[in-house]
C-alpha beads as a LAMMPS data file, in Angstrom:
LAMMPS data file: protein, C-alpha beads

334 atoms
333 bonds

1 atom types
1 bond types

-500.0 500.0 xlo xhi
-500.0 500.0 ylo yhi
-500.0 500.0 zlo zhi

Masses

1 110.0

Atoms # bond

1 1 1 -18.017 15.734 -36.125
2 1 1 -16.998 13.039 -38.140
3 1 1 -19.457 11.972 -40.445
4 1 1 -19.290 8.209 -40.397
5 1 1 -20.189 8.351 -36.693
6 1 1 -22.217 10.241 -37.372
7 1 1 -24.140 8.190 -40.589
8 1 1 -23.240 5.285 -37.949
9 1 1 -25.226 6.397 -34.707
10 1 1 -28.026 7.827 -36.868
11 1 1 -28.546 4.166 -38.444
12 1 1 -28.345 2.291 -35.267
13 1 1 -31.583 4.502 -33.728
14 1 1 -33.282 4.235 -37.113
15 1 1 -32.708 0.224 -36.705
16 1 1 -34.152 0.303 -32.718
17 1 1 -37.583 2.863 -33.720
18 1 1 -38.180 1.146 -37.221
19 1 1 -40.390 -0.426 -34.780
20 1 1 -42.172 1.679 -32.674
21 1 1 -42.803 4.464 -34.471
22 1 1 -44.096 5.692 -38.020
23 1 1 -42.593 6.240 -40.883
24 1 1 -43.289 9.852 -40.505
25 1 1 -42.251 10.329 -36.792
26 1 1 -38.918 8.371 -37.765
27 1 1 -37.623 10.933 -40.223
28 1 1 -38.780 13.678 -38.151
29 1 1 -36.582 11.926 -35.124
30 1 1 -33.667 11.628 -37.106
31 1 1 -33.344 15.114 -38.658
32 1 1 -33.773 16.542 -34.869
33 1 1 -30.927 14.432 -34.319
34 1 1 -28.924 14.922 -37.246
35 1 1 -29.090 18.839 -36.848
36 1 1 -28.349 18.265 -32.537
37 1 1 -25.392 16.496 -33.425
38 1 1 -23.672 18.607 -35.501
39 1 1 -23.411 20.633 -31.965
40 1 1 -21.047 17.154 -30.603
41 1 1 -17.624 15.894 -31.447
42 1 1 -18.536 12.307 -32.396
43 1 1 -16.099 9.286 -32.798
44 1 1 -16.498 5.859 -32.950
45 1 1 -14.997 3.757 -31.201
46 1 1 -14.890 0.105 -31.257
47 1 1 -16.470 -1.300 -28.064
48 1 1 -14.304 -3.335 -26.151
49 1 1 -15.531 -7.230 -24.945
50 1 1 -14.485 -8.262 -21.092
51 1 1 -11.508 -10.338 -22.396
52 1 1 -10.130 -7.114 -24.087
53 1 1 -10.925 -4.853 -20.627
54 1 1 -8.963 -7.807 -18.761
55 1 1 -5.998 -7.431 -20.929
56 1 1 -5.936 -3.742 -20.303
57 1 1 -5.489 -4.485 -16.220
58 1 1 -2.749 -7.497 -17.542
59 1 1 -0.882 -5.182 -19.419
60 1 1 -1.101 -2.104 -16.077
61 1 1 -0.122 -5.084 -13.957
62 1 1 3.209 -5.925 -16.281
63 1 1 3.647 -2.627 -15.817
64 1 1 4.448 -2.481 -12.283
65 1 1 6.059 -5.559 -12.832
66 1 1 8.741 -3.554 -15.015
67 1 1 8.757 -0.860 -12.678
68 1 1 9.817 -3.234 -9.156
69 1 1 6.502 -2.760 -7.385
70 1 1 6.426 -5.108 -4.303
71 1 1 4.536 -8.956 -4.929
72 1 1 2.374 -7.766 -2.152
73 1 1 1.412 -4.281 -4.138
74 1 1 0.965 -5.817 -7.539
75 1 1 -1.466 -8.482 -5.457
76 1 1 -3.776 -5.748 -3.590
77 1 1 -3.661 -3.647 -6.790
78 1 1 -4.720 -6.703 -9.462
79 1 1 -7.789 -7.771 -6.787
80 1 1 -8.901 -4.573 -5.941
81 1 1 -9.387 -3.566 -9.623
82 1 1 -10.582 -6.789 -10.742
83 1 1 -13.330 -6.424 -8.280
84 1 1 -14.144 -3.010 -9.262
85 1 1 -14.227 -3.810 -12.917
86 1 1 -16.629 -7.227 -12.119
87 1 1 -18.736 -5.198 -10.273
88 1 1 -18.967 -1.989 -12.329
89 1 1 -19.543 -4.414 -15.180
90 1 1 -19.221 -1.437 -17.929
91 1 1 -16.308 -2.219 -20.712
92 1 1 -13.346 0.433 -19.169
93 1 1 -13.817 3.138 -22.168
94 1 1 -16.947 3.569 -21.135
95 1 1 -16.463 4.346 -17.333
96 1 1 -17.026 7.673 -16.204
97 1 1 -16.806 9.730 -13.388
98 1 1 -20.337 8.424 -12.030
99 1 1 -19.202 4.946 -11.874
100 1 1 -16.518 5.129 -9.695
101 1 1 -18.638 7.628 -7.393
102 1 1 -21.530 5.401 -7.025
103 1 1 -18.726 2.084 -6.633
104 1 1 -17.404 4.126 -4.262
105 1 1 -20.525 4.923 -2.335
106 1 1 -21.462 1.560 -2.287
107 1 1 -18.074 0.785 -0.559
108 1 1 -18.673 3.103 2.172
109 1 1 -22.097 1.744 2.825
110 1 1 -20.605 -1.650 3.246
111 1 1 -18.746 -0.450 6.283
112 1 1 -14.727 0.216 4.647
113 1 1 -13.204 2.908 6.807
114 1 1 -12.460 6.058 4.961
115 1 1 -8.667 5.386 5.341
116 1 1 -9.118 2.275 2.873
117 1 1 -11.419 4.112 0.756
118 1 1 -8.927 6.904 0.055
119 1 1 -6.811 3.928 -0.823
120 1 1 -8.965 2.452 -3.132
121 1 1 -9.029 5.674 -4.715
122 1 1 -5.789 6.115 -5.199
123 1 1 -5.646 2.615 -7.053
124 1 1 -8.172 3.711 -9.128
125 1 1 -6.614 6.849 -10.001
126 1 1 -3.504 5.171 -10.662
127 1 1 -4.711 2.808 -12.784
128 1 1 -6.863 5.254 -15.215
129 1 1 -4.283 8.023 -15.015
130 1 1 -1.987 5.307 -16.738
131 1 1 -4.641 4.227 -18.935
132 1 1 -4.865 8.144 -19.898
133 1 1 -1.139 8.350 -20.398
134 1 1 -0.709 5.473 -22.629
135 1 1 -3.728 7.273 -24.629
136 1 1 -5.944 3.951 -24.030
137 1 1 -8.966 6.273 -22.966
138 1 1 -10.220 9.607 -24.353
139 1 1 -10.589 10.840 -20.986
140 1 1 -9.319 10.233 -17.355
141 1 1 -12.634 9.435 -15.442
142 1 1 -10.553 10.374 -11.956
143 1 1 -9.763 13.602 -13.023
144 1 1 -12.351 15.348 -10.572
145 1 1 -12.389 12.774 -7.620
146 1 1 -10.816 13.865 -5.251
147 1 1 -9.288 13.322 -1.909
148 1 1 -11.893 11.635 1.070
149 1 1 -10.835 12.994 3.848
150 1 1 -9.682 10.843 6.695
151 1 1 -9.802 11.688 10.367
152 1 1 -6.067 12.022 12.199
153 1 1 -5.908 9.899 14.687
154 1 1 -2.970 10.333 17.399
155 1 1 -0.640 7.021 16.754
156 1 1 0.997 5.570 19.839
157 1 1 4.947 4.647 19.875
158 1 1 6.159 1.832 22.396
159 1 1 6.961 3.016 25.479
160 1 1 10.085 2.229 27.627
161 1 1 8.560 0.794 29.572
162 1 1 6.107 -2.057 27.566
163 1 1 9.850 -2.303 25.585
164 1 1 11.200 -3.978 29.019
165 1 1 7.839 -5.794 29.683
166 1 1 8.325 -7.137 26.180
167 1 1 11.814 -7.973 26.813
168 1 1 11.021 -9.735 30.207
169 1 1 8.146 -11.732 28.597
170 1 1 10.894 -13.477 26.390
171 1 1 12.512 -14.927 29.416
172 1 1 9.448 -16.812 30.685
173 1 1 9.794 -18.671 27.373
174 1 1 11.222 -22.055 26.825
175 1 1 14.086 -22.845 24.863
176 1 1 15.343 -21.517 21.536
177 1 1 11.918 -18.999 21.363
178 1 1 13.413 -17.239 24.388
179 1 1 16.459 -16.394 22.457
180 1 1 14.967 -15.777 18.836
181 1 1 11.626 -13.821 19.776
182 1 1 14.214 -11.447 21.654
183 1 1 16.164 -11.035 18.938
184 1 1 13.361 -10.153 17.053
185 1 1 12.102 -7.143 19.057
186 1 1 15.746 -5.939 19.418
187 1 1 16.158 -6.302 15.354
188 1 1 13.128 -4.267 14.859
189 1 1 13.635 -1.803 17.356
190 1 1 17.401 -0.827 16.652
191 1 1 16.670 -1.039 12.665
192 1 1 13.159 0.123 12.080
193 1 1 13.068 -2.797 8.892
194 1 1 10.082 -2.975 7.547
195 1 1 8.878 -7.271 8.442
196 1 1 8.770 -7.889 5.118
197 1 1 12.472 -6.735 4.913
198 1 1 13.584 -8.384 8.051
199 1 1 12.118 -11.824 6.988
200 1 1 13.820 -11.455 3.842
201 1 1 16.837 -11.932 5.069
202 1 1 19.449 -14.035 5.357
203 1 1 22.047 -14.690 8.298
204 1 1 25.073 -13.305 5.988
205 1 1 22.961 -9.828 5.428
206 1 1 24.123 -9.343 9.293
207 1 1 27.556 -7.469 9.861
208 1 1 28.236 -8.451 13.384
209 1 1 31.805 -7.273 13.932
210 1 1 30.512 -3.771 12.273
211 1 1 26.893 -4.281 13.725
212 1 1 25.326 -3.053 10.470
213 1 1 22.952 -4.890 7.971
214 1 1 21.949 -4.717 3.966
215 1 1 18.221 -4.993 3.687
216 1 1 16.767 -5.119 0.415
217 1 1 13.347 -2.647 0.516
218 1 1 10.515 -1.068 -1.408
219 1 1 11.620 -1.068 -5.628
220 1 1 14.155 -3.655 -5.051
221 1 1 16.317 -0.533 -3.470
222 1 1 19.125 -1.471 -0.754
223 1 1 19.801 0.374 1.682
224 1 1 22.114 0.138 4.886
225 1 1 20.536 -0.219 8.539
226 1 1 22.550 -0.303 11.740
227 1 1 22.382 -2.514 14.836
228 1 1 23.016 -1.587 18.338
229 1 1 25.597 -3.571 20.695
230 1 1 22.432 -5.090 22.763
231 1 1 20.866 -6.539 19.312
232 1 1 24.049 -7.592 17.834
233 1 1 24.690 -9.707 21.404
234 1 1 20.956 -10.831 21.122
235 1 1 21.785 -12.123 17.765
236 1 1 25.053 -13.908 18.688
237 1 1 23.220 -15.905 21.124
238 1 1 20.345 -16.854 18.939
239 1 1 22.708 -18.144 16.387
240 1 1 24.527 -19.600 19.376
241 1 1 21.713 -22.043 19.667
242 1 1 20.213 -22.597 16.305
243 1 1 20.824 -26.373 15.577
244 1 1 19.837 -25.969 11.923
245 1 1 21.922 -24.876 9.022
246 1 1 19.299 -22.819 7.252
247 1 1 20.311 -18.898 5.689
248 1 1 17.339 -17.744 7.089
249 1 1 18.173 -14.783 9.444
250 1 1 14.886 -15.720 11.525
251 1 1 13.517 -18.888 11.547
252 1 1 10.170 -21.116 12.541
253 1 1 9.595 -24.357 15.063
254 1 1 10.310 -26.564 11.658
255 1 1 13.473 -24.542 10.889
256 1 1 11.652 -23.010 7.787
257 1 1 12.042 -19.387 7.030
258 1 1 9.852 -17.427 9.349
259 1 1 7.153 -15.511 7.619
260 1 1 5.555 -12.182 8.452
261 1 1 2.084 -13.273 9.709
262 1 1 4.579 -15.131 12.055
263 1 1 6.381 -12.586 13.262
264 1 1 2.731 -10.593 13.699
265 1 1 1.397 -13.381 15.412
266 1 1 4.571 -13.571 17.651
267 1 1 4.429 -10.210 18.926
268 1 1 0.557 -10.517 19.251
269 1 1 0.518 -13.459 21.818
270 1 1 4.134 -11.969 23.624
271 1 1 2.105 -8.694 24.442
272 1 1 -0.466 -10.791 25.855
273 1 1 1.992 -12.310 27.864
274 1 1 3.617 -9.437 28.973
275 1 1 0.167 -7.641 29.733
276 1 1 1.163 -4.702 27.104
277 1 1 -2.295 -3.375 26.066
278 1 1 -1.177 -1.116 23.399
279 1 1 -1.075 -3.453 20.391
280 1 1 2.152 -4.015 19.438
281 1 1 2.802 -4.910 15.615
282 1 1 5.999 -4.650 13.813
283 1 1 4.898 -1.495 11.628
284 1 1 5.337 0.315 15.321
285 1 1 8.742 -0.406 15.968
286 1 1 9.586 1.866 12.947
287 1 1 7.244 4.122 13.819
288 1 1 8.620 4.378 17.295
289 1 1 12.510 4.566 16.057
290 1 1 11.780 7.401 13.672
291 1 1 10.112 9.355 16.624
292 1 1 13.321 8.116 18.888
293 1 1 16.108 9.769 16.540
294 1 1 14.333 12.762 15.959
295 1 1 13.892 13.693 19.423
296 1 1 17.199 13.310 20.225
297 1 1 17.913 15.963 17.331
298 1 1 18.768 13.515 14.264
299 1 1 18.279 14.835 10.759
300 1 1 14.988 14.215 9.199
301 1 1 16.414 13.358 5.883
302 1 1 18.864 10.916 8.020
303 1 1 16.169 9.454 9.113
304 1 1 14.393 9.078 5.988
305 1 1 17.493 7.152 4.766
306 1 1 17.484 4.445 8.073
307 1 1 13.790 3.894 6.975
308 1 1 14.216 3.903 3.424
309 1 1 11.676 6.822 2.570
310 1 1 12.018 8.798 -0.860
311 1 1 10.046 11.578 0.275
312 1 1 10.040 13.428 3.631
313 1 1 7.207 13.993 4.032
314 1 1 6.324 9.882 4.400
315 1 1 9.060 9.996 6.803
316 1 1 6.973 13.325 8.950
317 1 1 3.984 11.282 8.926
318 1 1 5.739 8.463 11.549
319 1 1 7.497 10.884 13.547
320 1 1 5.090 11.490 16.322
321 1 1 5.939 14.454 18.820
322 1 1 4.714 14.802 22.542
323 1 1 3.412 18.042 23.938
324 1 1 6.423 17.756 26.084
325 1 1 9.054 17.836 23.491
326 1 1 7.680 20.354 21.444
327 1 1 7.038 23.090 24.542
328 1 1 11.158 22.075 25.680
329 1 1 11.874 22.582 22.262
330 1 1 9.652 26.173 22.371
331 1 1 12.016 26.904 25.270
332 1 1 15.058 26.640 23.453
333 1 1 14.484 28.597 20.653
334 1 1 12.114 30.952 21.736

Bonds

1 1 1 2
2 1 2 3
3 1 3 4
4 1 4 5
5 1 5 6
6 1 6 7
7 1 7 8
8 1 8 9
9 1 9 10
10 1 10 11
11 1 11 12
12 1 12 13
13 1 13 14
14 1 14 15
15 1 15 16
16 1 16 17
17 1 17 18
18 1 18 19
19 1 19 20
20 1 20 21
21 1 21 22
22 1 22 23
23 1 23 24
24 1 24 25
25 1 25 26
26 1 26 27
27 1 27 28
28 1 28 29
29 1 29 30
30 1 30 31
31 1 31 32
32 1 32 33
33 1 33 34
34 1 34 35
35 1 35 36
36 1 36 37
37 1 37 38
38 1 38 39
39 1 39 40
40 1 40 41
41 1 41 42
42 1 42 43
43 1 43 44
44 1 44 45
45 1 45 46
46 1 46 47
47 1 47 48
48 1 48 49
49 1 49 50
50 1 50 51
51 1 51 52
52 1 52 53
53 1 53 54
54 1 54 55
55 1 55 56
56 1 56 57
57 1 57 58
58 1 58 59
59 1 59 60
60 1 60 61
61 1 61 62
62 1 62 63
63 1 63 64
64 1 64 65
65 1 65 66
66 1 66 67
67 1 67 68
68 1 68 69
69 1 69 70
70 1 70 71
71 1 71 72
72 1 72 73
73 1 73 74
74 1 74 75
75 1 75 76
76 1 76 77
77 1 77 78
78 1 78 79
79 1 79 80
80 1 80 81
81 1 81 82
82 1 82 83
83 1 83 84
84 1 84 85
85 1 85 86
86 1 86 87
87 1 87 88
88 1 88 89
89 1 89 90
90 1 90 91
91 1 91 92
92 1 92 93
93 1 93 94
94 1 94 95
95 1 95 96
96 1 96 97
97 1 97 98
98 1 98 99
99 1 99 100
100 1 100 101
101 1 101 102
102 1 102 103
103 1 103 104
104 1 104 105
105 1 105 106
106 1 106 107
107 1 107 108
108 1 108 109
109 1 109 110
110 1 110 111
111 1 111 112
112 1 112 113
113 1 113 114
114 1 114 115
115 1 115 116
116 1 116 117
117 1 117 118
118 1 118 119
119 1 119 120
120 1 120 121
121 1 121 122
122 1 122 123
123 1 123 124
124 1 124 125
125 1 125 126
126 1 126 127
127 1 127 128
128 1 128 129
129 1 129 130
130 1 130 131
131 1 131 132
132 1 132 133
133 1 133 134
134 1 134 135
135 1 135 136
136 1 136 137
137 1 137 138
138 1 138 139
139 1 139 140
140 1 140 141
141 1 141 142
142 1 142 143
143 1 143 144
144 1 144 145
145 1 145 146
146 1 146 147
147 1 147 148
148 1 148 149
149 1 149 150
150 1 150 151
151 1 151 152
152 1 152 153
153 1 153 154
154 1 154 155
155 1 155 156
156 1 156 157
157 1 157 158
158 1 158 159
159 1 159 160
160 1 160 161
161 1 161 162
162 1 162 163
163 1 163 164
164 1 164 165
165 1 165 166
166 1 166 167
167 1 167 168
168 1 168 169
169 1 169 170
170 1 170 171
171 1 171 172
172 1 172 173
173 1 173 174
174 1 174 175
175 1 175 176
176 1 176 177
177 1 177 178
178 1 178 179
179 1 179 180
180 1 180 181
181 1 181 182
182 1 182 183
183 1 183 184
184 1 184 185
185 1 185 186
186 1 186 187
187 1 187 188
188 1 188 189
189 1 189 190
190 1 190 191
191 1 191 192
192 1 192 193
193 1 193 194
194 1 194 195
195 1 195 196
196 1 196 197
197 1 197 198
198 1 198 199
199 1 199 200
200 1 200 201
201 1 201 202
202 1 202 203
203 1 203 204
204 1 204 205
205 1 205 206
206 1 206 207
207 1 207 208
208 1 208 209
209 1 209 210
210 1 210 211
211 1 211 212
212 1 212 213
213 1 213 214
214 1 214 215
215 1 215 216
216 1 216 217
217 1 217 218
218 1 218 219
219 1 219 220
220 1 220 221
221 1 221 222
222 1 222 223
223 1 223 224
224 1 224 225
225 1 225 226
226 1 226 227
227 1 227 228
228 1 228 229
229 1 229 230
230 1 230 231
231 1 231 232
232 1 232 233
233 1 233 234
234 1 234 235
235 1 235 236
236 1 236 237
237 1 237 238
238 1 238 239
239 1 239 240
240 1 240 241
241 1 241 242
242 1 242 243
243 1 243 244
244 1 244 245
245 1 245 246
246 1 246 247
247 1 247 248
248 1 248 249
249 1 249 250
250 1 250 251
251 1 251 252
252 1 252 253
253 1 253 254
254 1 254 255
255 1 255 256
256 1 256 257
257 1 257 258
258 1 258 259
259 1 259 260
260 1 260 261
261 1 261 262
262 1 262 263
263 1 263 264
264 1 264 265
265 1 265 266
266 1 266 267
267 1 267 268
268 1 268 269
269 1 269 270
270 1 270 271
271 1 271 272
272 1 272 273
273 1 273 274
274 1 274 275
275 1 275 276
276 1 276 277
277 1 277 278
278 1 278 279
279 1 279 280
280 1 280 281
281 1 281 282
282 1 282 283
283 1 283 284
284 1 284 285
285 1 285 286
286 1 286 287
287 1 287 288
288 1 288 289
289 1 289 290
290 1 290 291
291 1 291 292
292 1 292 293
293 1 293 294
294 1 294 295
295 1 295 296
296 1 296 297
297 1 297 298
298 1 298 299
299 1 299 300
300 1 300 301
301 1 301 302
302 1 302 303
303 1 303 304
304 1 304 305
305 1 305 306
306 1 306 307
307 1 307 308
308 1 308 309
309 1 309 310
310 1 310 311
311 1 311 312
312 1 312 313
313 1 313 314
314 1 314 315
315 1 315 316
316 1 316 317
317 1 317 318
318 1 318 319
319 1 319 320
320 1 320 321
321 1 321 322
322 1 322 323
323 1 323 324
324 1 324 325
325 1 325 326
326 1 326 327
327 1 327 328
328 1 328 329
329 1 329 330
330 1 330 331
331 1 331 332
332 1 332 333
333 1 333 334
């Protein structure tokens, strides 16, 4: 133990009990200490004030910066542990493992599905293991929490058949919407872009003549997506009718840049329209191309590439497989 933490704790409690208890009882108190500490390894530390605990997130959050985390990532990450830190109200080297428990029990009780609670964790976990790293913290308080476990759920693809109600539902629309909204679903369905990436970008991004595409994903990384002979003619005409001049690949009713709530709120009110009850949001058109390709025998890893997935096993996780394929597939290889 080092013994000016040690000269330095035992002063503080003689300060608090000068007090409250005798002369006596005080040095009895503090040689019962004295000889239980020599047991602990104790440092001091300087405790750190909320302005100092705030530049420890600043300095995580010009972190991702330098490593190309997504605007939308750095966001969710920056108010998600600014909340946590407001409401745990302890200085960071002093969080422990029973902080974040209790936070998040407390989350749970207010109703966040376990899905966004493992996510939360996994913020959290990323945030102190960095802290641990970069030797800001004695200890990583995350070290034992582990996994919550989530409930698998059975995700639906678009079927055939709510593609051509989709499809049909464009032609009951007036004007240039008829042409753009269809060249929407066709862009997302032949590519499997992310909407972020697809709103991104621009009208010289499109290879027409060679129906392929640069998109610009996840860590700034660009990757090459392809177009089928249906979207590319979708496309043509859309152009075709555009009256502004704008480098927007998709644009809005004011000829701004259309945005991704737009393009979710789109597809919302044309499944409405086409009476498609399975909700249909752009996440599922990759979802449903990645399940696609692979049942007519493409590559995983291929696959991976189209959607612009380091690791397979993100890329196994949108694949979805019918009882049907899998017992044909039995069949053949049995």
């Amino acid at each position: 133990m080092a013994i000016d933490a040690k000269i330095s704790f035992l002063g503080q409690v003689e300060r608090k009990c000068s007090d409250t208890l005798t002369k006596t009882d005080l040095e009895k108190t503090l040689r019962i200490l004295s000889d239980v500490l020599e047991g602990f390894d104790l440092r001091e530390c300087q405790m750190w004030e909320d302005n100092q605990r705030d530049d420890l997130l600043e300095s995580y959050i010009s972190t991702l910066k330098i490593q190309g985390r997504s605007e939308k990532t750095i966001y969710r990450y920056e108010q998600m542990l600014g909340r946590f830190l407001k409401e745990v109200n302890v200085t960071t080297r002093r969080i422990n493992v029973y902080h974040i428990r209790s936070w998040l029990a407390k989350e749970k009780e207010r109703g966040i599905q376990d899905s966004s609670l493992d996510a939360e964790r996994m913020v959290l976990s990323s945030y102190f293991g960095w802290l641990f790293r970069e030797t800001l913290i004695e200890r990583n308080p995350m070290a034992n929490v582990g996994p919550i476990k989530v409930a698998k759920k059975q995700k639906k693809i678009i079927t055939d058949i709510e593609m051509e109600k989709l499809k049909q539902a464009c032609d009951k629309l007036k004007g240039i919407l008829k042409y753009r909204n269809r060249a929407i679903l066709l862009f997302l369905a032949s590519t499997g872009c992310r909407v972020s990436e697809m709103t991104g970008l621009n009208r010289d991004a499109v290879d027409l003549k060679n129906l392929e595409c640069l998109v610009r994903g996840k860590g700034n990384k660009e990757r090459v997506v392809y177009l089928d002979s249906v979207t590319g003619m979708a496309l043509q005409q859309y152009f075709a009718k555009r009256k502004d001049d704008g480098e927007a690949l998709f644009v809005g009713n004011e000829g701004k840049r259309l945005g991704t709530n737009g393009v979710r709120v789109m597809l919302k009110e044309l499944a409405k329209l086409a009476g498609v009850e399975n909700v249909i949001h752009p996440h599922k058109f990759r979802r449903t191309l990645a399940t696609e390709m692979t049942r007519h025998g493409m590559p995983i890893q291929e696959v991976a590439n189209i959607l612009g997935h380091d690791k397979l096993d993100t890329t196994m996780q949108y694949v979805i497989l019918d009882r049907e394929t899998v017992k044909a597939s039995y069949r053949k290889f049995a």
